[in-house]
C-alpha positions as CSV (number, residue, x, y, z in Angstrom):
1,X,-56.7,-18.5,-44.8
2,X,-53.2,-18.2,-46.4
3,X,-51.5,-15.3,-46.6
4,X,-47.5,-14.6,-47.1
5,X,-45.6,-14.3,-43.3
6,X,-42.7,-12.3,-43.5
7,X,-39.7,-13.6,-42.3
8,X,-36.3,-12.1,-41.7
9,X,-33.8,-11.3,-44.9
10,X,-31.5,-13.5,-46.0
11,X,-28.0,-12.5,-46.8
12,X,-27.0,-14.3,-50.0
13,X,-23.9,-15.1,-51.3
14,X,-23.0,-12.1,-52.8
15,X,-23.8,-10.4,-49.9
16,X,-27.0,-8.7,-51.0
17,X,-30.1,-8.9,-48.6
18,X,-33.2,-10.1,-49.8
19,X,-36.2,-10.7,-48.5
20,X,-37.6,-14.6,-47.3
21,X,-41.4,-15.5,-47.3
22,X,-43.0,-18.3,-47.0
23,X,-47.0,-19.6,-47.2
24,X,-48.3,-20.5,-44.3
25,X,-52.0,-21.1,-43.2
26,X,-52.7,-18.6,-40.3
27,X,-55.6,-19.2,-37.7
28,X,-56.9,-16.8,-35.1
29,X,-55.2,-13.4,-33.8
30,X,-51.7,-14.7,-32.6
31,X,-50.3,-15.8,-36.3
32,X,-50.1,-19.7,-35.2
33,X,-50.1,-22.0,-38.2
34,X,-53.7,-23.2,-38.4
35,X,-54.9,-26.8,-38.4
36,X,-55.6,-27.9,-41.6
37,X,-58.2,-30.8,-42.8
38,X,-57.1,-34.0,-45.5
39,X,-56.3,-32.4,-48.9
40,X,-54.7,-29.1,-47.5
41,X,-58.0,-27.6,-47.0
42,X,-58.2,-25.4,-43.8
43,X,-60.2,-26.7,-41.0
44,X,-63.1,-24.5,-40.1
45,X,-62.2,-21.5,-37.8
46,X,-63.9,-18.2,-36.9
47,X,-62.9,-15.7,-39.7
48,X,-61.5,-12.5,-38.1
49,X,-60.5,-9.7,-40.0
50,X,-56.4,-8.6,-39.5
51,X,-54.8,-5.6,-40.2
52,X,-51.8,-6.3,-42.1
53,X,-48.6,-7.1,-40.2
54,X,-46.3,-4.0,-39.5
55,X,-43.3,-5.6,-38.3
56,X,-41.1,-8.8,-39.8
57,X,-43.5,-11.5,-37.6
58,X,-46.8,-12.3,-37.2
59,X,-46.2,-13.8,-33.9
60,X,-47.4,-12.1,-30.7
61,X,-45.2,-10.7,-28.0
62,X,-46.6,-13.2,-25.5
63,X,-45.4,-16.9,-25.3
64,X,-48.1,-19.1,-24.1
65,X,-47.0,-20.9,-20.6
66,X,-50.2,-22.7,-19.9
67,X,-52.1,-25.0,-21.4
68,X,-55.3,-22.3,-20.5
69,X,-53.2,-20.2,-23.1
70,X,-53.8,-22.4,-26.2
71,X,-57.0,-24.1,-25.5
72,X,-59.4,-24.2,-27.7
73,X,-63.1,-24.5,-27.0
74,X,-64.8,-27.6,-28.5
75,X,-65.7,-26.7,-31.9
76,X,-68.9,-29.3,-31.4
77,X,-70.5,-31.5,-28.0
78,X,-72.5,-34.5,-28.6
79,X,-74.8,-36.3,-25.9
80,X,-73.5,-39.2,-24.1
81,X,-76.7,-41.2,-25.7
82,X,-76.1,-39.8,-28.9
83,X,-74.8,-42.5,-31.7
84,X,-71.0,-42.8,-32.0
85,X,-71.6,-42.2,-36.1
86,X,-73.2,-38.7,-35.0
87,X,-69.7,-37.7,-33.4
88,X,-67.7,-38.9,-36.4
89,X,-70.1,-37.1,-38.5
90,X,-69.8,-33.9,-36.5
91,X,-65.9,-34.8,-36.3
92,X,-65.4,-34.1,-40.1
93,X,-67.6,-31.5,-40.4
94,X,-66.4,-29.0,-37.9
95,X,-62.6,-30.2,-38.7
96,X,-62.0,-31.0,-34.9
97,X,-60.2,-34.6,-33.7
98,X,-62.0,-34.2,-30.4
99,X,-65.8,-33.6,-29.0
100,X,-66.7,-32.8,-25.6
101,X,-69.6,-34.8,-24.6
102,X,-72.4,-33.6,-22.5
103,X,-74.1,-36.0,-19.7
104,X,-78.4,-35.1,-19.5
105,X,-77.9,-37.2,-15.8
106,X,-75.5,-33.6,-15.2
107,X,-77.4,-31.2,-16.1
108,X,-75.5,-31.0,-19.9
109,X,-72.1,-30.4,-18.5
110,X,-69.6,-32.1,-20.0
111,X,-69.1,-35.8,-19.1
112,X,-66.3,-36.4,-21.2
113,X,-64.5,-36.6,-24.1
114,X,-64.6,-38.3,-27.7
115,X,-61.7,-38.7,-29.8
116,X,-61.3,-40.1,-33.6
117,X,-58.9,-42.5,-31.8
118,X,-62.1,-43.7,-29.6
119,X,-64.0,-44.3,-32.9
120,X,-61.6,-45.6,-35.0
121,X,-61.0,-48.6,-31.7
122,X,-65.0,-49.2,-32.2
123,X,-64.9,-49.5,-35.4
124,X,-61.9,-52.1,-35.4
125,X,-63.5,-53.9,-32.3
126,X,-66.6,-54.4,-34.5
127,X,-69.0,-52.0,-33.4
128,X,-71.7,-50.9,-35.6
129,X,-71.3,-47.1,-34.9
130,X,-74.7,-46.6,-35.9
131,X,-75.9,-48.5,-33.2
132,X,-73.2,-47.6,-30.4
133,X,-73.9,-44.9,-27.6
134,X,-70.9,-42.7,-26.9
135,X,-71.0,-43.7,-23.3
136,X,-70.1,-47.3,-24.6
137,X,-67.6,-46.3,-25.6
138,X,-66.8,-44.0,-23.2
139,X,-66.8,-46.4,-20.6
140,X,-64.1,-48.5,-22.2
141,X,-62.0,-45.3,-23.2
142,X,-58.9,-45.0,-20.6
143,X,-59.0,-40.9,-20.0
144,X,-57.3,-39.0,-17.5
145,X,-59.0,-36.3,-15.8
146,X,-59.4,-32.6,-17.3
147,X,-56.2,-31.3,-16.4
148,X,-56.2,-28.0,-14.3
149,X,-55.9,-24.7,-16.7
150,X,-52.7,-23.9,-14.6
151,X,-51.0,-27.0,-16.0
152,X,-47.3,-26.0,-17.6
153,X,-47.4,-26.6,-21.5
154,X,-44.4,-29.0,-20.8
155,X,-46.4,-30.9,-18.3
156,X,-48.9,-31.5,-20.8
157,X,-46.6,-32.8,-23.0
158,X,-45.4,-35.0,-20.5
159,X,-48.7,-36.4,-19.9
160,X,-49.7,-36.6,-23.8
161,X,-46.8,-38.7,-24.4
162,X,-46.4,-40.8,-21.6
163,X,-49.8,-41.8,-21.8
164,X,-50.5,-42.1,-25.4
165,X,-52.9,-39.5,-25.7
166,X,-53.7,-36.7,-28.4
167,X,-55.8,-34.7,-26.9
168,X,-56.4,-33.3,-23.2
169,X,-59.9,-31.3,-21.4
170,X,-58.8,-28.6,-19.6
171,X,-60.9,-27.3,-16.9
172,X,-60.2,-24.5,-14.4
173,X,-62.4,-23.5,-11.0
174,X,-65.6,-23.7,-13.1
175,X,-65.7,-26.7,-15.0
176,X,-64.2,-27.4,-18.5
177,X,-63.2,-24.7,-20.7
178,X,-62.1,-26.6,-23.6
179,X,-60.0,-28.9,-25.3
180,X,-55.6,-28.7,-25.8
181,X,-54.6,-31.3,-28.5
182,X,-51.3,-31.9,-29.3
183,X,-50.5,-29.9,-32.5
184,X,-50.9,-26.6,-30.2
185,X,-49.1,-27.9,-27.5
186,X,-46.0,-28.9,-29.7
187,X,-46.4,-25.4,-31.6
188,X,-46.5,-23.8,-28.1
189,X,-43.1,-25.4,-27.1
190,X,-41.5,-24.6,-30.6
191,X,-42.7,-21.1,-30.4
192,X,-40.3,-19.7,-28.3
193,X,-37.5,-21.4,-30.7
194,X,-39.2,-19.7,-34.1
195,X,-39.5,-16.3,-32.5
């Protein structure tokens, strides 16, 4: 959804306050900017319903620290025998750059992770996706492990760009608990900045 953040007033030039807002999309309870799909449409998020912002920012008080603090649960899994055309298809449609896969030899706990950037390198290595099983492509996919919930935001990033990589599992004492990508992990560290 859109809605008008308020920001604080600007003094103009003739020294007369007046107020500054600005459209932004806003997903989920803390006021970050939401993800949004090509063509400016948002990317599909659970609606909540807000009471209207009292004070000049929509931001909460708290300021993530760890990556367990902006994770996001996968918004779709896929099999690990399931076509790679499947997980672009369920991609798109849920809005999400990342699946977590599921492994039947595990029980359905998550095996892994599928990223556009994992189809887009079958694609240009001449896989027919229709015929490709994500574990293919898994197998040639250099991931690192989920990283621990604990992990420092800036650690992330450190990882993420060192490595090349867009999107990171996170996992804490129980298995995975979702997925960090790199738009939340840049907002996180600019947050502090905006506030």
């Amino acid at each position: 959804m859109t809605r008008l953040a308020a920001f604080p007033y600007e003094k103009r030039k003739d020294n007369h306050m007046s107020p500054l807002k600005q459209a932004v999309p806003v997903s989920r309870a803390e006021g970050r900017p939401g993800h949004t799909r090509s063509g400016g449409e948002p990317a599909m998020e659970p609606s909540t319903t807000e009471a209207p912002a009292q004070g000049p920012s929509l931001r909460s008080a708290r300021v993530p620290a760890t990556v367990a603090d902006i994770t996001r649960p996968s918004a779709a899994t896929v099999g690990e025998y399931d076509h790679v055309a499947a997980a672009a298809y369920l991609m798109k449609h849920a809005g999400s750059a990342a699946l977590v896969v599921l492994g039947i030899e595990h029980g359905n706990r998550p095996v892994g992770m599928i990223t556009e950037s994992d189809v887009a390198a079958a694609v240009a290595d001449g896989m027919d996706v229709n015929e490709t099983r994500i574990h293919d492509v898994l197998a040639l996919a250099a991931r690192p492990a989920p990283v621990p919930a604990a992990t420092s935001i800036r650690d992330a990033a450190r990882i993420m760009v060192n490595r090349g990589f867009r999107q990171l599992a996170v996992a804490d004492g129980t298995g995975w608990i979702g997925i960090v990508d790199i738009g939340d992990v840049c907002g996180a560290l600019l947050e502090p900045l905006a506030a």
